[in-house]
C-alpha positions in Angstrom: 0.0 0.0 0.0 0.9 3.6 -1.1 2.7 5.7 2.6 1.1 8.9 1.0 -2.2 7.8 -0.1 -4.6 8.9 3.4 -8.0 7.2 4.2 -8.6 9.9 6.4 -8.8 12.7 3.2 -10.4 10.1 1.3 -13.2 10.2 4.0 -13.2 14.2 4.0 -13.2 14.2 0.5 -16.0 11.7 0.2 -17.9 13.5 3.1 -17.8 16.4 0.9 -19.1 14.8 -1.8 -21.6 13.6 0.0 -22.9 17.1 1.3 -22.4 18.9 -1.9 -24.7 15.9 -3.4 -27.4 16.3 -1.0 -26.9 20.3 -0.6 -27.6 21.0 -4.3 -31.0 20.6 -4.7 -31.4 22.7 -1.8 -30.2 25.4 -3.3 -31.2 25.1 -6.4 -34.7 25.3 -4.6 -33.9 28.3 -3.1 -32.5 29.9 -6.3 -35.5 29.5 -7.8 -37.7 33.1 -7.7 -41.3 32.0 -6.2 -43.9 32.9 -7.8 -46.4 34.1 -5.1 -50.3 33.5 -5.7 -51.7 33.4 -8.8 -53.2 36.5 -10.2 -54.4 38.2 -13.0 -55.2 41.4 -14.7 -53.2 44.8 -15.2 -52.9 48.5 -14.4 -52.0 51.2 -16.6 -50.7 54.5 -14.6 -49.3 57.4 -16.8 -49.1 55.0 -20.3 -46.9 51.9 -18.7 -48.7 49.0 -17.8 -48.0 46.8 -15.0 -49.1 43.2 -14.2 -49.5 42.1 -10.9 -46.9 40.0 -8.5 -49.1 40.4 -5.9 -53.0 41.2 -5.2 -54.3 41.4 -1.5 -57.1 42.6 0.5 -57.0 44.3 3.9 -60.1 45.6 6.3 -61.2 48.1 3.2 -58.8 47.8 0.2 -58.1 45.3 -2.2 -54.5 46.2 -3.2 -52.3 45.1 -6.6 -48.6 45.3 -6.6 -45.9 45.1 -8.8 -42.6 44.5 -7.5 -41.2 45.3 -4.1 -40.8 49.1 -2.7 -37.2 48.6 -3.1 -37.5 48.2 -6.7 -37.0 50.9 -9.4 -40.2 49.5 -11.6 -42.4 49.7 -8.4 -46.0 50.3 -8.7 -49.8 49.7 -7.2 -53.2 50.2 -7.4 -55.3 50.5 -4.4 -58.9 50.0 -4.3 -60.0 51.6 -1.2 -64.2 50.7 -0.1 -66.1 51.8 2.9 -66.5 48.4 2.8 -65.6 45.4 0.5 -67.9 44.5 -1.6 -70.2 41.1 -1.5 -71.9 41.7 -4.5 -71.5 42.8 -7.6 -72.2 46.9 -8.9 -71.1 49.5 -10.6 -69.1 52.0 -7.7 -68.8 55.9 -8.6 -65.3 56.8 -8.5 -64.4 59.2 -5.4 -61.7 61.3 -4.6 -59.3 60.5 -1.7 -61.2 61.1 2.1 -58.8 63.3 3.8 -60.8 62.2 7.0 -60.0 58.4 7.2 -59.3 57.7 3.6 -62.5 56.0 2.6 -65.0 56.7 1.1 -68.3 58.3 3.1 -71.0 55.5 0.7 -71.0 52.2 0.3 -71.1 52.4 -3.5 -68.7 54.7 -4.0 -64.7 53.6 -4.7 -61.8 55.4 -4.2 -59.0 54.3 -6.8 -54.9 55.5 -6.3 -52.2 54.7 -7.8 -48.6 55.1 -7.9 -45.6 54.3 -10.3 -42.9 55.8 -12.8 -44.5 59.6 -12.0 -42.9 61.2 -9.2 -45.6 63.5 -6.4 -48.1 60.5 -6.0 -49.9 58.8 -5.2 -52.2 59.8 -7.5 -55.6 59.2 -6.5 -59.6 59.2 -8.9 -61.7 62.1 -8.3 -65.0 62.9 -7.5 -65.6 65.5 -10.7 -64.2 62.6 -12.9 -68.0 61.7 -13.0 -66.7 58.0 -13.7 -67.3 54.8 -12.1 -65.8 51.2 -11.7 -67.4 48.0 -12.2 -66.8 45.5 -9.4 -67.7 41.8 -9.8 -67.7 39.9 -6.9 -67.6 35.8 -7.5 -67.1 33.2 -4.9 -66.1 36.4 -2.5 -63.3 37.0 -4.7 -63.2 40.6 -6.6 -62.9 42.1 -9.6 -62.3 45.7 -10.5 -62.5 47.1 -14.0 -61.5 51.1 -14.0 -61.9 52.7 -17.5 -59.2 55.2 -18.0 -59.5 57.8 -16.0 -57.3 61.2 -15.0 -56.1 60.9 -11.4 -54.1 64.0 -9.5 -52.2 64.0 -6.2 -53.2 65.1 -3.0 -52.1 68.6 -4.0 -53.6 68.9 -7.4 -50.6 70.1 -8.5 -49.8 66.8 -10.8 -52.6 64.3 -13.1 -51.8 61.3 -14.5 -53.6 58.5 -16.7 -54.9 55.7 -14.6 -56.7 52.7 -15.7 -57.0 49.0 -14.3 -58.5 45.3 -14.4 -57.6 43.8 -11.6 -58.6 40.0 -10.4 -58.4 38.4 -6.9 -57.1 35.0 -6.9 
């Protein structure tokens, strides 16, 4: 037998092996983007259009995102309700509530929006004189927003908004 040749490294060396065998899935799991729960529809705010990673609801809001507030190509769409719907109707399109942020009727929608225009959100007004339809199927929503002009809290800014958006 070979002086030089060790069992011991050939152990290590095997160990290794071993690991980096049983490791590499695992990473290559973890490399792998996820790709969240399934949605559908788009936005469009100021002529780019955005598809959702995301759409979620809170207490009032049903909410569509697209990418993460770190991200250059950040954006959303915020449906804000007195309350969320459980049927289906048309919703007149309000300007933001300064005193709570929703809107004072329960068929009336407040729509804002934010993206590749700096000053926003931008939110739908009240002298817009538009509405949204909302479809509401097995509880889940669905908002469709014709395009509409949309300003910031100041008026001193108006954008383009319109949107489509499906809860999953």
């Amino acid at each position: 037998m070979n002086q030089n040749f060790s069992f011991s490294k050939f152990k290590l060396t095997k160990k290794l092996i071993v690991v980096a065998m049983v490791s590499l899935p695992l990473v290559s799991c973890l490399s792998k983007e996820d790709p969240g729960p399934e949605t559908s529809g788009s936005w469009t705010f100021d002529g780019t259009k955005y598809t959702p990673d995301l759409v979620q609801r809170t207490a009032y809001a049903l909410v569509a995102t697209h990418g993460s507030s770190f991200d250059v190509d950040h954006a959303q769409v915020t449906f804000v309700f007195k309350t969320l719907p459980t049927s289906s109707g048309v919703y007149k399109m309000v300007g933001f509530n300064v005193n709570g942020g929703q809107p004072a009727n329960d068929n009336e929608v407040t729509v804002g929006a934010l993206g590749n225009v700096h000053g926003g959100p931008f939110y739908s007004s009240t002298f817009a004189n538009e509405s949204a339809n909302v479809t509401v199927t097995n509880g889940k929503i669905h908002v469709t927003v014709p395009e509409v002009w949309a300003s910031n809290i100041d008026k001193t800014d108006s954008v383009k908004i319109s949107a489509n958006i499906i809860e999953q």
